[in-house]
N, C-alpha and C positions, 0 to 999 in steps of 0.2 A: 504189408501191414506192419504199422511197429507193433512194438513192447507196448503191454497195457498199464496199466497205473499213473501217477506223477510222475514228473520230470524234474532234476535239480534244475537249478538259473544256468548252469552250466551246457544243458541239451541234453545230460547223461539221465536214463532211465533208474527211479527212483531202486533202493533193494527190493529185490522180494524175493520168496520163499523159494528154495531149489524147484521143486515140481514147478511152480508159476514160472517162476524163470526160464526152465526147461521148455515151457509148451508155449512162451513168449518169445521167444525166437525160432522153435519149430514154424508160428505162425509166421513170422517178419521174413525166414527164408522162403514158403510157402510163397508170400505174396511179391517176393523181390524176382522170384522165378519166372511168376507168370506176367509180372511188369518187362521182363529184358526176354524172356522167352529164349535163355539158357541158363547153364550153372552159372551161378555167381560167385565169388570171394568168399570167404568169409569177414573179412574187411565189411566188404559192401552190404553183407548181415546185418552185421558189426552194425555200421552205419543207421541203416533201418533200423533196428532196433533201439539205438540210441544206447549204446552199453559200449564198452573196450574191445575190443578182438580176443583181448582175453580169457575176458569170460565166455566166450565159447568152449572153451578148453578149459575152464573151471567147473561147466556142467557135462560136458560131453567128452568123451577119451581122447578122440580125432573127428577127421573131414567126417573121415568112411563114417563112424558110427552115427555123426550128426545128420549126413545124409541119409543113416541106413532111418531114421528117426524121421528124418520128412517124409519118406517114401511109404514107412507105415504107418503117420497119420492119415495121409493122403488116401488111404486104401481103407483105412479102419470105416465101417458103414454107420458108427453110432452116430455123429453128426448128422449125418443124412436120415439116420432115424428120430432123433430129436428135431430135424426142421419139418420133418414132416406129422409129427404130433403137436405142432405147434397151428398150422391149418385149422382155418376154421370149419370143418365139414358142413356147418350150415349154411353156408353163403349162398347154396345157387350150384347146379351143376357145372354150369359153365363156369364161373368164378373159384368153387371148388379145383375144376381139371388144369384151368389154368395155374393157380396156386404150386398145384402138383406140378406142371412140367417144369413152372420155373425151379421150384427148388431141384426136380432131376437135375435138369438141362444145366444148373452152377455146380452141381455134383460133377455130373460128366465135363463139364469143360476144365475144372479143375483138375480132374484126373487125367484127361488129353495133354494141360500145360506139363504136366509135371513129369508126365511119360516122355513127352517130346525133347522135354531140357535133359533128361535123363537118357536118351536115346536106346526107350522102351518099347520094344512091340506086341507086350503083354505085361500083368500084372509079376511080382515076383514072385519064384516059385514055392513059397511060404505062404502064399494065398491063393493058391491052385489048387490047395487039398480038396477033392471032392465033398466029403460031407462037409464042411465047412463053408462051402460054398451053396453047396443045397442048402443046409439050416439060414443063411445069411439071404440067399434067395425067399427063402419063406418068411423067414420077420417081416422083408423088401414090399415082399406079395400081401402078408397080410396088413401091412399098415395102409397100402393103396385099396387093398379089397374095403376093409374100412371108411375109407372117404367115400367111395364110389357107390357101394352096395344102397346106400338110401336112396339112391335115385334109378334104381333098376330099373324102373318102371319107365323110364324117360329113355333109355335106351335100347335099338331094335335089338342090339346083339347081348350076347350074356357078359356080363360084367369083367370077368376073367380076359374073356378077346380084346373085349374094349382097353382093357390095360396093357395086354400083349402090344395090341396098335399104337397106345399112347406111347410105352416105350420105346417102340422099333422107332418112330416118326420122331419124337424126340431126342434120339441118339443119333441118328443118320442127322438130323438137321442141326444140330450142335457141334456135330464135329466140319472144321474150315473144309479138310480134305474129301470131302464126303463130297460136301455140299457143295462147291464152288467158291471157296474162301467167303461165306457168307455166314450167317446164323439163324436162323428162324425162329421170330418172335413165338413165346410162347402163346399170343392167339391165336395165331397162322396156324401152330400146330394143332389146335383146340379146336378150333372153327373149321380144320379141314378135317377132322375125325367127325367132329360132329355133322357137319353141314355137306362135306364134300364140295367138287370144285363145277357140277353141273348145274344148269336151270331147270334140267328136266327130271322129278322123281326117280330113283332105284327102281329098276322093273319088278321086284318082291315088296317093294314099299306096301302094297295092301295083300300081300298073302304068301309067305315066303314057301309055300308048295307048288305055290301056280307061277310064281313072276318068272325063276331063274337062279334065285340067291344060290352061290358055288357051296358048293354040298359040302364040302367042311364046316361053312358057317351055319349054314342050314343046320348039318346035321349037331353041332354044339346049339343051335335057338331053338331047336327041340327040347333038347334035352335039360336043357337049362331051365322049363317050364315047369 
């Protein structure tokens, strides 16, 4: 992704303000990663961004610190709380959950490119702190409980599981390695939560004490009433 603003007739990106600058090439390296799907130069930043090599090194110390600066945009969850407050929750359940995985699913794929060119097998360990992860879990949780919860009524299972599923199926099917170097469209995953992949009704379909429903789910559709 380049630098945002004009451009001189030269190709060079227009001045701007240190912070804009700064989070103008955090993005330019951001997106030259997951284009070559390794570290890149700073040069080839550089490039992207349409600015000198230099000014890399007029807003950032070094590499390390510049990279230490992708790595914690990358992981910061505001964006991902802001794309998700952007959602229309009116649209329609379906239209709704699709909404939702795709903005997951560019979350999660962004953070696989970034871990891989980085040759990460978890998050840094500045973003491991437990409570900090629980509090970030729960923003996560509540901004999705919010989309979903008006259409409760549309759904057999209690709103909570339903997002449980929607995440799991969405993260497994986003990541290449998972999945078979493929991606799963965010309706695939929509339409198989909701619809499932049979012709024939759920055996709890009319009464989840009589059909069979697995007693976890059972026992959270109870309880959920």
């Amino acid at each position: 992704m380049g630098a945002s603003g004009s451009t001189r007739s030269s190709g060079r990106a227009a001045p701007l303000p240190p912070q804009e600058r700064r989070e103008a090439l955090i993005q330019a390296a951001i997106g030259v990663i997951r284009e070559r799907h390794t570290l890149p130069t700073t040069r080839q930043i550089a490039e992207a961004a349409g600015v000198a090599e230099g000014t890399i090194f007029r807003v950032f110390a070094n590499k390390d610190s510049f990279f230490d600066a992708v790595i914690e945009r990358t992981f910061d969850p505001r964006s991902l709380q802001e794309d998700l407050g952007k959602i229309d929750g009116g649209a329609g359940l379906e239209t709704v959950m699709i909404d939702l995985v795709a903005v997951l699913q560019a979350r999660f794929q962004e953070i696989f490119d970034i871990m891989g060119a980085f040759s990460m097998v978890g998050p840094p360990e500045r973003f491991r702190d437990p409570v900090r992860q629980r509090r970030q879990e729960a923003e996560l949780g509540s901004c999705v409980l919010r989309l979903l919860e008006p259409y409760a009524d549309q759904l057999r299972l209690p709103v909570p599981e339903v997002t449980r599923l929607l995440r799991l199926l969405t993260f497994s099917g986003s990541h290449k390695h998972i999945n078979d170097g493929e991606v799963l469209a965010p309706e695939v995953i929509v339409q198989t939560i909701l619809y499932g992949v049979s012709t024939r009704p759920a055996p709890w379909a009319t009464d989840p004490l009589e059909g069979g429903m697995p007693e976890r789910l059972a026992g959270k559709q109870i309880r959920g009433k």
